[in-house]
N, C-alpha and C positions, 0 to 999 in steps of 0.2 A: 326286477331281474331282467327282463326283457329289454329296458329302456335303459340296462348296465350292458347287458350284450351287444345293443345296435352300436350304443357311443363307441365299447370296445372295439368294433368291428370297423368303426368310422374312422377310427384316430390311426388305428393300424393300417388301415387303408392308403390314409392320406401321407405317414408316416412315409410307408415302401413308396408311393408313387414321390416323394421329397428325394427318397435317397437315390430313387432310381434315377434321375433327372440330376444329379448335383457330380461333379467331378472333384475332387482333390487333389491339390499340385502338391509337392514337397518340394523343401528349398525355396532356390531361389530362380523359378522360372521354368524350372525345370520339369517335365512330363514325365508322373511316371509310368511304368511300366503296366500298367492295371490291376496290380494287386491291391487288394485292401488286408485291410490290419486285420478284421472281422468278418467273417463270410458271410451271404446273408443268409444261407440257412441257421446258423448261430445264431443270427443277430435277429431271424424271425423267433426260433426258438426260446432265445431271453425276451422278447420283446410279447409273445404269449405268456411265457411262465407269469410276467411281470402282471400284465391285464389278467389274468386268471385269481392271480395272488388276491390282485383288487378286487375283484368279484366276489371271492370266496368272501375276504375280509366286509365285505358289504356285508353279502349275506349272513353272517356271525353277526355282527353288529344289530342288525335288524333283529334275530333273532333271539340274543341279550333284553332287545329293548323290548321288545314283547312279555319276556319272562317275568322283567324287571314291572312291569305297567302289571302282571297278572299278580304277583307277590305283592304290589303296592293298593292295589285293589281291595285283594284278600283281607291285607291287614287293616281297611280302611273299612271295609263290613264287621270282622274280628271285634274294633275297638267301637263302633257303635253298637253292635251287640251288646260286649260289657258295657255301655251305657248305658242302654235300654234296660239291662239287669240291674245296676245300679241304683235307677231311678224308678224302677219297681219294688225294692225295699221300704216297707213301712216304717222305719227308725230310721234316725240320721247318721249317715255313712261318710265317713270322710278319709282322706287320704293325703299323708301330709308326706313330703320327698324326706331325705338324708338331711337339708339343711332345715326342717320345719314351714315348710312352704305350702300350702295347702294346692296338692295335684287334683282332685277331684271331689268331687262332693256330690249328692243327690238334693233336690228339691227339698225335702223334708228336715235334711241340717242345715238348708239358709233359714227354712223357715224358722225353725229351732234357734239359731244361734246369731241370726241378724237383729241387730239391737242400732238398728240407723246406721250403719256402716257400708253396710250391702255388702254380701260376701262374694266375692272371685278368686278365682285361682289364681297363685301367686302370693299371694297374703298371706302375713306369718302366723303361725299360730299364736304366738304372744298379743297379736297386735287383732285379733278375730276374742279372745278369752278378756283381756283388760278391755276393749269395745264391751263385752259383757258387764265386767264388772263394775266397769264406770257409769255405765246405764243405769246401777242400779235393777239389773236384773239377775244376776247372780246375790239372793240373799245370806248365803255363807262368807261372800268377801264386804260384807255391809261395816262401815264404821275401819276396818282393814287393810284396804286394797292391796296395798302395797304388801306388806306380810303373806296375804291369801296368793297372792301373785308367785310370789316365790314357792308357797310349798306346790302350788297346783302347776309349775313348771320341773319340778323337779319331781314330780311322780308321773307326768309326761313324758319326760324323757328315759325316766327307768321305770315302766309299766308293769306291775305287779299283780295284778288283779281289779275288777271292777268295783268302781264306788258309788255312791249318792250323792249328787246333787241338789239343792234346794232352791229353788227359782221362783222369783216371785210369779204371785196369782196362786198364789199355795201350789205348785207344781214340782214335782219332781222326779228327776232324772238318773236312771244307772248308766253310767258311763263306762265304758269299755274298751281300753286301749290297749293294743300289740305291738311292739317291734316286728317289724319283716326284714330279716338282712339281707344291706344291698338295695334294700327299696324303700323304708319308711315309719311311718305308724299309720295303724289303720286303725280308729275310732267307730265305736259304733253308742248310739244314743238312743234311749228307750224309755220314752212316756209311762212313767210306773207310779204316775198319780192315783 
């Protein structure tokens, strides 16, 4: 602010000592009479309103970008929170977007569900469930795959209640999927060997 007042105060300065110094002829040769168009009390007048405007507008601007850096902050402690809650669930937690995209998952459903693929965000659910079942580690789609694929996609996408899963090493899984609207399905996975 300080270092917005001195420039304002420089420019103005140097401004009036320009005009005070400069003459204007009209025509052609002609002198005239000393009037100006503008008077400079006017034209000090606009010439403050105008450096003021700027000043102010700095200062808004500054004070936007603050708010903007404290909300960006906020939400950046916010979503590693839910992280950190996430990855404190004992079951494998996952969360797949509107188009079946897996947005988030915990430690416990790569472990769960990585079958040499290695699971990330971005990855469709289709292509995270057949990684399973081509592995050979989903034993209900055994001899199958192709058929188990379809129905285990279409009770995905209209989730009705929780199921069993049988996985080899004699293991198996209650599977629990919800539609959230506007946001997803959100899968929970539970060792109920």
């Amino acid at each position: 602010i300080g270092a917005a007042l001195v420039m304002g105060f420089a420019i103005s300065g140097m401004h009036y000592t320009g005009m005070a110094s400069t003459y204007f002829f009209l025509g052609q040769g002609k002198h005239d009479d000393g009037r100006m168009a503008l008077s400079p009390t006017s034209l000090a007048i606009w010439v403050s309103l105008t450096s003021g405007s700027i000043t102010l507008l700095a200062i808004a601007v500054t004070v936007i970008d603050r708010r903007l850096k404290k909300a960006a902050d906020a939400e950046h402690s916010s979503r590693a929170q839910m992280l950190e809650a996430i990855e404190s669930i004992s079951d494998g937690f996952s969360l797949y977007d509107m188009n079946d995209r897996l947005a988030v998952c915990n430690q416990r459903y790569r472990e769960l569900m990585d079958c040499g693929l290695g699971i990330v965000p971005g990855m469709s659910f289709e292509a995270i469930i057949r990684g399973a079942a081509e592995s050979g580690s989903l034993l209900d789609a055994a001899g199958r795959i192709d058929e188990w694929m379809n129905e285990r996609l279409a009770r995905h996408r209209t989730p009705r209640s929780h199921f069993i899963e049988h996985w080899s090493g004699d293991r198996w899984f209650r599977v629990s999927e919800r539609r959230v609207w506007n946001i997803g399905t959100v899968a929970i996975r539970t060792d109920i060997t």
